[in-house]
N, C-alpha and C positions, 0 to 999 in steps of 0.2 A: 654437785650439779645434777640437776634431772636428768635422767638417762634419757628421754625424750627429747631434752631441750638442744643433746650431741648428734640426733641423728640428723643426716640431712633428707630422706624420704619421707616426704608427707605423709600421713595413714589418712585414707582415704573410710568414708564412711557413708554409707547410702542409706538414708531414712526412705523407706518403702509403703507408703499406705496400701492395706490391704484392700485383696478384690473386691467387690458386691457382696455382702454378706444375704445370707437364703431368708435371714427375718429382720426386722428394725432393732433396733438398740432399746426400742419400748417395750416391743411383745415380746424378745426371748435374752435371758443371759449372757448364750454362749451359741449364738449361730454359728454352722460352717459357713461355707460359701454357696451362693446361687449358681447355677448354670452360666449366666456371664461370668462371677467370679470367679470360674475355674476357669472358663477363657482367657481370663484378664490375668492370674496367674502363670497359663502356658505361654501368650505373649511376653510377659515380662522377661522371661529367659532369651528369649532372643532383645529385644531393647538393655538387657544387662551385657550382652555379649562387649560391649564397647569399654566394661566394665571391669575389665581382666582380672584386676588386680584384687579380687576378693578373694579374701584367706579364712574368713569364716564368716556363719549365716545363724544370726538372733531372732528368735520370734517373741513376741509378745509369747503368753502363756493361754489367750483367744484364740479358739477351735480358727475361726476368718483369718487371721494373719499365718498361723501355724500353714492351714493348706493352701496360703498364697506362696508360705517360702518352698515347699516342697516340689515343687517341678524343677527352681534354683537347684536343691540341693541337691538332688538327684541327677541332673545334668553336670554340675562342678563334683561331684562326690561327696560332700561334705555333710556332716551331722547340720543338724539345726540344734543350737541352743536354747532352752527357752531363760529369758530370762524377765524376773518379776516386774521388775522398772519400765518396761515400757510395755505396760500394761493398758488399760484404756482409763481416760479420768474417771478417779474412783467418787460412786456415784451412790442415792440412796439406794436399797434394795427393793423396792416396792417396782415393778414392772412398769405398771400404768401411770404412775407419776414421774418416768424418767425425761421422759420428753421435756415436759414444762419447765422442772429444774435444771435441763441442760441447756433449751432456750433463756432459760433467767442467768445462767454463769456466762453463756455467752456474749452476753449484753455489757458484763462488766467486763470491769479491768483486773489485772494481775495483783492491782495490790489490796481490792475488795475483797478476793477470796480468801476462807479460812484456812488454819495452819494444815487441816490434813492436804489441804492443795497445794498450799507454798511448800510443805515437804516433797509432793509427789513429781512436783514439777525442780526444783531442787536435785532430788534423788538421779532421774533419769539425766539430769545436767551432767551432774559429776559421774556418773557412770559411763555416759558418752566420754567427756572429757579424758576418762583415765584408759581407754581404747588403749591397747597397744601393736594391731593388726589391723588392716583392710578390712572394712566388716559391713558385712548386707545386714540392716536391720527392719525386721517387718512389725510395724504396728499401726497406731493408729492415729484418726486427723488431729484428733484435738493431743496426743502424745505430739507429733509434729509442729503443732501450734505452740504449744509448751516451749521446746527448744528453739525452736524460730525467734519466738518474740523475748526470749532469754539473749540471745545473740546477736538481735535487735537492739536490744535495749527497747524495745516497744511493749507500754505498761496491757495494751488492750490481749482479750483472751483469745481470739480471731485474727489474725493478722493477714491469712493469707486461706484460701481454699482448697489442699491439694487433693486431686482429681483421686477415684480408688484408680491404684495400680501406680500415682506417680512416684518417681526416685526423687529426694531431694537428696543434693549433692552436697554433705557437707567433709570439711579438711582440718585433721590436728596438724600442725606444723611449730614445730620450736616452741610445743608446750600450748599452742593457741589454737582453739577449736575454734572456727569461722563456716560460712559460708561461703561455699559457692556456686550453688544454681541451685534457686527453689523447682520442684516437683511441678507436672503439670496441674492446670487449674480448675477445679472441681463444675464436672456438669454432670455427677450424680449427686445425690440430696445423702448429706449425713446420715447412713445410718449405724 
């Protein structure tokens, strides 16, 4: 039997969209964070506070997620791990054309996209799934949209907007990773 499926403690998992990044997702690769974004990262530590039960802290391998988890990690003590899966939707490499291609993937659905999507959204599934700790993870909208509409079962690539800096609440229990409370709901613009 799964060794997870005998425990009775839920593991607990926080999808974290990262703060403000300082450029768009068009003009630069690998932005840090903007001046709100480091704000929006120091707040988060206190709104995690409720959150006790975090035993360790994942960042995307994105300069913006990375300096969102670190006021976290610094305040609980803990390393940040980076790890590759919850990465951002991997995208063409051409700067100036990422917009457009990210508004055309957005439009579709889950099952129009090609295999390096279905693997990438896939990957971070089961890599959630096999958790076997309370764990902060910071990355990004469309990594969250991924999982959501996995969870869902909902085919579309957008299913929900979450805010920079929201916690979506998700729970392994007895082997079953669910939901339970999406992240607040985005009034800054994707970037």
């Amino acid at each position: 039997m799964d060794k997870r499926k005998q425990e009775q403690n839920p593991i607990d998992i926080l999808l974290v969209r990262h703060g403000e990044a300082a450029a768009s997702w068009n003009k630069a690769n690998n932005p840090g964070l903007s001046e709100l974004g480091l704000q929006q990262a120091n707040i988060l530590v206190s709104e995690m506070e409720k959150y006790s039960m975090i035993e360790s802290i994942v960042s995307s391998p994105l300069r913006r997620a990375q300096e969102t988890a670190e006021p976290l990690a610094k305040t609980l003590g803990l390393p940040v791990a980076i790890e590759r899966a919850y990465r951002e939707l991997p995208s063409p490499a051409v700067l100036g054309k990422r917009s457009q291609w990210l508004r055309e993937r957005m439009a579709e659905s889950w099952s129009q996209q090609e295999d390096q999507l279905q693997r990438w959204r896939q990957e971070a599934c089961e890599i959630l799934s096999g958790l076997e700790k309370s764990t902060a993870i910071f990355s990004h909208f469309m990594l969250i949209n991924a999982v959501v509409s996995e969870l869902t079962g909902e085919d579309t690539m957008v299913c929900f907007q979450p805010d920079n800096g929201s916690i979506t609440h998700l729970q392994i229990y007895e082997g079953d990773l669910t939901i339970c409370a999406l992240g607040a709901q985005l009034e800054t613009r994707v970037n």
